[in-house]
C-alpha positions as CSV (number, residue, x, y, z in Angstrom):
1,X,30.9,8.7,-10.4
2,X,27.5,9.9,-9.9
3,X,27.3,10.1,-14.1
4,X,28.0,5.8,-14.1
5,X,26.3,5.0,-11.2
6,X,22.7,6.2,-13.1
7,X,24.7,4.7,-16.4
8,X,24.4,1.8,-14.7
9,X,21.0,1.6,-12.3
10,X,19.4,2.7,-15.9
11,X,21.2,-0.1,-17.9
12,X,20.8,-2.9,-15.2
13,X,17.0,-1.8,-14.4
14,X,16.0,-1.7,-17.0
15,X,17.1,-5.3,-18.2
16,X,15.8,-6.3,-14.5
17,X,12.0,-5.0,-15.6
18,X,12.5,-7.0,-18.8
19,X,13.5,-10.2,-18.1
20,X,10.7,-9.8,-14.6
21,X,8.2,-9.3,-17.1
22,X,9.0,-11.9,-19.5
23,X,9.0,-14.6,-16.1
24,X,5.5,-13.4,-15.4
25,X,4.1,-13.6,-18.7
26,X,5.6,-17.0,-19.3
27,X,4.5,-17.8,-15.5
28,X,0.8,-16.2,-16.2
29,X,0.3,-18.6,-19.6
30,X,1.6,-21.8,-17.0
31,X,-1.2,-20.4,-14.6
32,X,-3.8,-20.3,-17.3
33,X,-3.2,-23.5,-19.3
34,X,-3.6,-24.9,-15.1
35,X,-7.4,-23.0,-14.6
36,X,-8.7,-22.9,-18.1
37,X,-9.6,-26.9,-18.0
38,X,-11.4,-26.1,-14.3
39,X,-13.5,-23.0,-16.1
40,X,-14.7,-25.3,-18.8
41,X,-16.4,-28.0,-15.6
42,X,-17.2,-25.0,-13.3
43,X,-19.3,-23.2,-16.3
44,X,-17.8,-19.7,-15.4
45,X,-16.5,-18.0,-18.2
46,X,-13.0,-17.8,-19.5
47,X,-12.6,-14.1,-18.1
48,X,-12.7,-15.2,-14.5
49,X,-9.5,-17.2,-15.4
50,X,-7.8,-14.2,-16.4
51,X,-8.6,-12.1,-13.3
52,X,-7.4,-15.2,-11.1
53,X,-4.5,-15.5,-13.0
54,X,-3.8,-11.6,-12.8
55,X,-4.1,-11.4,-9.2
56,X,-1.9,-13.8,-8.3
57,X,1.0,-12.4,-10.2
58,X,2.1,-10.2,-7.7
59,X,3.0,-13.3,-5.6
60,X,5.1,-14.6,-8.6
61,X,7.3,-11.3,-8.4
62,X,8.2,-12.1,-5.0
63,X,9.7,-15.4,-5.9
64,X,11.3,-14.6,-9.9
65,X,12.7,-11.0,-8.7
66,X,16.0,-12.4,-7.5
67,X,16.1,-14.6,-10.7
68,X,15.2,-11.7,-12.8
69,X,17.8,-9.4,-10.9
70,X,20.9,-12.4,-12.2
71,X,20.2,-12.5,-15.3
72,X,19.2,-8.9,-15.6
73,X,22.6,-8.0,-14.1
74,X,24.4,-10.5,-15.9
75,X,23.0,-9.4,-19.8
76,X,24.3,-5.8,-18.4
77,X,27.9,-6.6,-17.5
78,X,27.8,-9.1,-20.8
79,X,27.0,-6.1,-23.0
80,X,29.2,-3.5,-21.2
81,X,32.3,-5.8,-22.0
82,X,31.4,-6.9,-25.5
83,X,31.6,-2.8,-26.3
84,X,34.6,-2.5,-24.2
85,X,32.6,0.3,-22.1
86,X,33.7,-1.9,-18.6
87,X,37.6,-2.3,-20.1
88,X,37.5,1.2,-20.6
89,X,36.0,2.1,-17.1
90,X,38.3,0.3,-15.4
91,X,41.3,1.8,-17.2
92,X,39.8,4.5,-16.1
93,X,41.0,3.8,-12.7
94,X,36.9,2.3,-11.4
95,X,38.0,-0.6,-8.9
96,X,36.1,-3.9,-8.6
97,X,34.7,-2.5,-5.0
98,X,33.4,0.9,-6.7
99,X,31.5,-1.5,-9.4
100,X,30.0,-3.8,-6.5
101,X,28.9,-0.9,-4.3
102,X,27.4,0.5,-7.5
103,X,25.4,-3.0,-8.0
104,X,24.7,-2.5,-3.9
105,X,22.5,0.2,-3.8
106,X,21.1,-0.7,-7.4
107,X,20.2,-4.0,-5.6
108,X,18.8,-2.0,-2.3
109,X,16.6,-1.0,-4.6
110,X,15.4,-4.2,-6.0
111,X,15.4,-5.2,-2.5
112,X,12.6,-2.6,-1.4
113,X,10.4,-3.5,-4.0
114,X,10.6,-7.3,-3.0
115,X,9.9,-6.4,0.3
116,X,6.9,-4.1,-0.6
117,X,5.3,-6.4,-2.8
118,X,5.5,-9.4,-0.6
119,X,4.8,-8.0,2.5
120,X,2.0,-5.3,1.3
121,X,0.6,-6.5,-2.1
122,X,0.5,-10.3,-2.0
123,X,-1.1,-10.6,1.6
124,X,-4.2,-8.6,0.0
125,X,-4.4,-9.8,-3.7
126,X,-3.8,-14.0,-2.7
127,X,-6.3,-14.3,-0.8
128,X,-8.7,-12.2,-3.0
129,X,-7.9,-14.2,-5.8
130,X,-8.5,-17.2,-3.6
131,X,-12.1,-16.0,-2.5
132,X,-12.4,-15.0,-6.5
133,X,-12.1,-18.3,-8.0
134,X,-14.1,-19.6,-4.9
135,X,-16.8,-17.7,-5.9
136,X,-16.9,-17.9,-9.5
137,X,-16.8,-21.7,-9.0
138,X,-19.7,-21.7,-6.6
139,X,-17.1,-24.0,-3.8
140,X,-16.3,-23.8,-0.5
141,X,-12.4,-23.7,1.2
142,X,-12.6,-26.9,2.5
143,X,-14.4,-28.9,0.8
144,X,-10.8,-30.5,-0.5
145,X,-10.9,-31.8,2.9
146,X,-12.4,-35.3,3.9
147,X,-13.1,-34.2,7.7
148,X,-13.5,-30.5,6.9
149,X,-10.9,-28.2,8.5
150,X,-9.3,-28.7,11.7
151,X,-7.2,-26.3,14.0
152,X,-6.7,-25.4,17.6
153,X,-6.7,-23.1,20.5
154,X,-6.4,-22.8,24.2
155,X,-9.2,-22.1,27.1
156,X,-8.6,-19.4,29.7
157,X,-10.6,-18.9,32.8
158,X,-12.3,-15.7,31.7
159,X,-12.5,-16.2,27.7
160,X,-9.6,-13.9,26.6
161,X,-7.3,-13.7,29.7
162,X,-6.9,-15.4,33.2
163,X,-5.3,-18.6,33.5
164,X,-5.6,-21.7,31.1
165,X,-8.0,-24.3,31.8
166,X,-8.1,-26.2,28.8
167,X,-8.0,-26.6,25.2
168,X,-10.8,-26.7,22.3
169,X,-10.0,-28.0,18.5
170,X,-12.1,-26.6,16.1
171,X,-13.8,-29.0,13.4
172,X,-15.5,-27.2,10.4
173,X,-17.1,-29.0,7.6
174,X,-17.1,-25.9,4.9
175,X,-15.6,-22.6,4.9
176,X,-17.5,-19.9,3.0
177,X,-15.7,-17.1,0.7
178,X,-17.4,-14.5,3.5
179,X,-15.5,-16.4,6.5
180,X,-18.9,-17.4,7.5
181,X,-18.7,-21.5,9.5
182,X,-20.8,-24.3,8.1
183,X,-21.1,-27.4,10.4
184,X,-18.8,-26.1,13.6
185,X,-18.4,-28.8,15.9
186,X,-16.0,-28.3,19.1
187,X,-13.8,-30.3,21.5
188,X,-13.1,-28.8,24.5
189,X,-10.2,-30.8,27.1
190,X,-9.6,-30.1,30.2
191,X,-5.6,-30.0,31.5
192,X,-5.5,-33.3,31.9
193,X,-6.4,-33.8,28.4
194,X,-10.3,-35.2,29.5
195,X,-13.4,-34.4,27.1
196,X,-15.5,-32.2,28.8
197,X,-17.6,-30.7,26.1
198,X,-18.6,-31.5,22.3
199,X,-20.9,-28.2,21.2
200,X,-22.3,-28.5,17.7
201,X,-23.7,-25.3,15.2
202,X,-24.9,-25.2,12.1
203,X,-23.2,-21.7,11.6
204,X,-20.8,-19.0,13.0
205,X,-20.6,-15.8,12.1
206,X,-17.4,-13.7,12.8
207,X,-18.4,-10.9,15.4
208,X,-15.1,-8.9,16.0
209,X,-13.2,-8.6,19.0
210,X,-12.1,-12.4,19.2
211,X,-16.0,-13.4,18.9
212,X,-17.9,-15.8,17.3
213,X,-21.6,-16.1,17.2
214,X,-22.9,-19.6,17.4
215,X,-26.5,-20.7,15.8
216,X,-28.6,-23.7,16.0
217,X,-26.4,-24.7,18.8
218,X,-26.2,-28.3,20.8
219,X,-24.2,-28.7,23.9
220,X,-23.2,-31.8,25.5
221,X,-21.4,-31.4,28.9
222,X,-19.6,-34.2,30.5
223,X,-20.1,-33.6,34.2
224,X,-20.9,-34.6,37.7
225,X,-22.9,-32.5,40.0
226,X,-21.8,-34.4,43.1
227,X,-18.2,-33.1,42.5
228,X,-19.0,-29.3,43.4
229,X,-19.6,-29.9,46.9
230,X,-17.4,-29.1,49.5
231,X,-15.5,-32.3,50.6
232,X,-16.4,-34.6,48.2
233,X,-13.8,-38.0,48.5
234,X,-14.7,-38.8,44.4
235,X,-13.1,-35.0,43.7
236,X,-10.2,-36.5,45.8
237,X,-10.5,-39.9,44.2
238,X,-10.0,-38.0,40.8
239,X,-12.1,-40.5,38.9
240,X,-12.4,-39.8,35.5
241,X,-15.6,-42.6,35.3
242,X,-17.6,-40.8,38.4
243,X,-16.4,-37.0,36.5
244,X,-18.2,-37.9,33.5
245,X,-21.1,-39.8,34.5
246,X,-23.4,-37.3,33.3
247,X,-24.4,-35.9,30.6
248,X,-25.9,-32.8,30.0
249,X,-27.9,-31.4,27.1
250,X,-28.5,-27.8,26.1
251,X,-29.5,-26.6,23.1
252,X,-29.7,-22.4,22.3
253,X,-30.7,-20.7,19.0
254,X,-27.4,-18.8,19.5
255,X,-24.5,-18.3,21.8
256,X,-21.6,-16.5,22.1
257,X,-18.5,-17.8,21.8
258,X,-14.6,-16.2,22.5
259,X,-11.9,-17.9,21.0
260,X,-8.4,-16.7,19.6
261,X,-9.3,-18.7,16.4
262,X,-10.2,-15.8,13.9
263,X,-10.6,-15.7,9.8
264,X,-7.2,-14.4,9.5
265,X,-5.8,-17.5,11.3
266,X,-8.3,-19.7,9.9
267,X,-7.3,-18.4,6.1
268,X,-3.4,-18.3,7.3
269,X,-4.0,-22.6,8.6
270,X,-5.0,-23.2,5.3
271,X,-2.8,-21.6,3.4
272,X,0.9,-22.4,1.7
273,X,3.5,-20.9,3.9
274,X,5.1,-19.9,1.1
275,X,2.4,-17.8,0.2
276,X,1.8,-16.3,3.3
277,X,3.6,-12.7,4.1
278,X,6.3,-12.4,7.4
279,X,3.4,-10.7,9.5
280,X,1.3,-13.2,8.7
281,X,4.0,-16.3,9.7
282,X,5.2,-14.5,12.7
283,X,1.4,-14.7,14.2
284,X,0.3,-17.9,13.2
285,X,4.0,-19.4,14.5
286,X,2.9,-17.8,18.1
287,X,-0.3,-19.2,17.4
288,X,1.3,-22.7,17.6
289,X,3.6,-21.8,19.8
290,X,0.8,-21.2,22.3
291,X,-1.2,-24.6,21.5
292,X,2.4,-26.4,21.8
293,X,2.5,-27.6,18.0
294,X,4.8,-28.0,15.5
295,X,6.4,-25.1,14.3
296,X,9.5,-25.8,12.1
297,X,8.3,-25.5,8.9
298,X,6.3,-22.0,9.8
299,X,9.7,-20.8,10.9
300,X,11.6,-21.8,8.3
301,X,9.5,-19.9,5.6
302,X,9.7,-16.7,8.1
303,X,13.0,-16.8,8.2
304,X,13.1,-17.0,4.1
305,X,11.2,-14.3,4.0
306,X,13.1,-12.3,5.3
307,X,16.4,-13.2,3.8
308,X,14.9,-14.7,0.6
309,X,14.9,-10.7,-0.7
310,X,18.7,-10.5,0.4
311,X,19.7,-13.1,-1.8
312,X,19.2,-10.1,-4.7
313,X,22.3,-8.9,-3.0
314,X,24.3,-12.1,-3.7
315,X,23.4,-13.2,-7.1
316,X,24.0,-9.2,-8.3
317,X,27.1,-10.1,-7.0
318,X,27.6,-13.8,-8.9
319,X,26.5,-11.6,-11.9
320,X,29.8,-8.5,-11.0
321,X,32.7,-11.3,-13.1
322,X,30.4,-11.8,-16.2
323,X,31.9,-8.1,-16.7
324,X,35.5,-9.0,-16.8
325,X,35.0,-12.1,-19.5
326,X,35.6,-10.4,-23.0
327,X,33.9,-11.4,-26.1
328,X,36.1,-14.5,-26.7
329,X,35.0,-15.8,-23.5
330,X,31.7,-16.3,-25.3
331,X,28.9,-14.2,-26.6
332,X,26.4,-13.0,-25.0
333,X,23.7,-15.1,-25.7
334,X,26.2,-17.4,-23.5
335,X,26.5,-15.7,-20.5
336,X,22.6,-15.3,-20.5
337,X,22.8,-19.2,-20.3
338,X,24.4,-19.8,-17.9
339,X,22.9,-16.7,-15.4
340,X,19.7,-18.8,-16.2
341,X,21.5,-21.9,-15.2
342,X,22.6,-20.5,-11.9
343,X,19.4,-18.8,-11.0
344,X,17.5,-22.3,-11.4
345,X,20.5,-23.9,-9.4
346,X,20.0,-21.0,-6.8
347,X,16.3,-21.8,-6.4
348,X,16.7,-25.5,-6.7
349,X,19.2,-25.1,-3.7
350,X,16.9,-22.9,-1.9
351,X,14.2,-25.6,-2.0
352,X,16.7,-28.4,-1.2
353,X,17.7,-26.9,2.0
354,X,14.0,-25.9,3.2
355,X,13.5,-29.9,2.5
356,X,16.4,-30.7,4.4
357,X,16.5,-28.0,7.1
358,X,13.0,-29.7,8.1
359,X,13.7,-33.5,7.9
360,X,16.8,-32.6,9.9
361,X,15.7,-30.2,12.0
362,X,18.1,-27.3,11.3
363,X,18.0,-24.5,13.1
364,X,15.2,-22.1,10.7
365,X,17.3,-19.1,10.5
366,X,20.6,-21.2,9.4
367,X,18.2,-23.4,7.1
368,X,17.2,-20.2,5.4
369,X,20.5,-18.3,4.8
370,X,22.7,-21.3,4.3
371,X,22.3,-21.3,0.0
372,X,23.1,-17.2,0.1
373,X,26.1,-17.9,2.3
374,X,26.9,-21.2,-0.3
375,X,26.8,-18.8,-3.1
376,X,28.1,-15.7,-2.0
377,X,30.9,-17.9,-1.3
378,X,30.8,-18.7,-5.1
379,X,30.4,-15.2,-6.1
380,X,33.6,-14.1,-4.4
381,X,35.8,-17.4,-5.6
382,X,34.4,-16.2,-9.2
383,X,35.6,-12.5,-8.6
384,X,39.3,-14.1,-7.6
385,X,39.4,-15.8,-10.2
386,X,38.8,-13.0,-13.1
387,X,41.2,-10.7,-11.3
388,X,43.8,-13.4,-11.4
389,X,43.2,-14.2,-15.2
């Protein structure tokens, strides 16, 4: 047993690596043909194309592995029943459940890699090849943006803990490949949802710790004096037209300022949640959480993420009757068609219930496991079916 079950992680490997590679050089030329047109305007040169192209393969892998693992699998079984090898294996008393735990732990491996590549490599090489092409084009982030980028946070009564007081939304005109803030302006609203300060800066700089520093700063605070003293019947009153009846000026060449917002969460609000790794969705969906937003989508993807990988398990699986259609079933060239035809169905799916799952407001963890349920369910019909015949 041990003898076929490296037979067979050698065979069906080896045909995964293949067909992967082949999706990523076929993906890769679709990536270039895209940026070569954006070289030519921006005046860089066409070997910035290629490193931008390069480093965002690794993100491809996470999304053509389980494709790659069908048809791998599928070419594998095809070729061991063409020779006869998987007739005579079974004759040789190998059960359909040996051959699928076999494909199991050939698939825990396929599984692993996923995992390590999305979750390790892709959260470091996307948004270097975003900071890449940035800077080889001489842009900013957000300069797609009419308004500049906008995102939120919550005020507490003593910066980073203590009770919350209020809320600030964040408007910045340009985001620089360093992290570094053009044109920061910021909203701050008390409970009540009340303006009570608009603070403009020319800059911020990223200090650490939850800390921005602020320079060439302008603050306008929307208060009333009267109000702090002890008794007074317009505190009472609560009126919002005596509250803000002044205005207050200041203006500092810097000033500190604490704020949950940091460049991770500023790069992760920007980003494609598909392109983001599980860490990175499981702290940006507490992020919104905690500034009441909406959060369906975020936990949708998180949820994909995780099972996503799984589905290598399932369509290995779909690929386990390919092995029990002889040669007269049709050749192999065949059975490669139509693995490619249920991988693209499989991913077409997989989109169509994200789409769904969000206009309907699915629960995100059912959303995302609902089209590996669908087709395990097809996988083990298909099994039933060859055993029968």
């Amino acid at each position: 047993m041990k003898i076929l079950q490296r037979y067979f992680a050698v065979s069906i490997l080896q045909a995964v690596a293949f067909v992967l590679v082949a999706f990523l050089a076929l993906q890769a030329f679709m990536d270039l043909t895209g940026e070569l047109p954006k070289v030519s305007q921006s005046g860089a040169g066409v070997q910035f194309a290629f490193l931008y192209v390069l480093l965002q393969l690794p993100g491809h892998v996470y999304e053509v592995m389980p494709l790659a693992a069908l048809i791998g699998t599928i070419y594998t079984m095809a070729q061991f029943a063409a020779t006869s090898e998987f007739t005579i294996m079974r004759a040789s008393s190998m059960s359909t459940g040996m051959v699928a735990g076999m494909l199991a732990r050939i698939g825990v491996v396929l599984v692993i890699i996923t995992f390590l590549v999305g979750e390790l490599v892709v959260p470091r090489t996307a948004p270097l090849a975003e900071k890449f092409k940035l800077t080889s084009r001489g842009t900013t982030i957000s300069t797609e943006f009419r308004s500049g980028l906008w995102t939120k946070d919550i005020v507490k009564s003593e910066g980073m803990t203590g009770t919350v007081i209020g809320s600030r939304f964040f408007n910045v005109k340009e985001v620089m490949p360093d992290s570094t803030l053009k044109d920061v302006k910021l909203y701050e609203f008390d409970n009540s949802f009340r303006l009570r300060s608009i603070t403009q800066a020319k800059s911020a700089t990223f200090q650490g710790q939850n800390k921005w520093l602020l320079r060439d700063v302008t603050e306008n605070i929307f208060s009333n004096p009267e109000l702090l003293k002890p008794g007074s019947q317009a505190n009472l009153a609560n009126n919002y037209a005596l509250e803000s009846s002044m205005i207050e000026t200041r203006t500092s060449a810097t000033k500190d300022l604490l704020s949950e917002i940091t460049p991770r969460i500023l790069s992760v609000s920007r980003s494609d949640p598909e392109r983001m790794s599980a860490v990175e969705l499981a702290v940006y969906t507490r992020h919104l959480i905690e500034n009441k937003q909406e959060t369906e989508r975020f936990k949708i993807a998180f949820w994909k993420k995780l099972f996503d990988p799984l589905a290598i398990f399932v369509l290995m699986a779909l690929a386990l009757p390919f092995g029990y259609l002889h040669t007269r079933s049709g050749g192999v060239s065949l059975k490669i068609f139509l693995g490619i035809m249920l991988g693209v169905s499989f991913l077409l799916v997989n989109t169509l219930f994200s789409h769904l799952g969000l206009l309907s407001t699915w629960p995100a963890m059912l959303t995302a496991i609902a089209p590996s349920l669908l087709f395990m369910v097809l996988a083990i019909g298909a099994l039933w079916w060859v055993e029968r015949h």
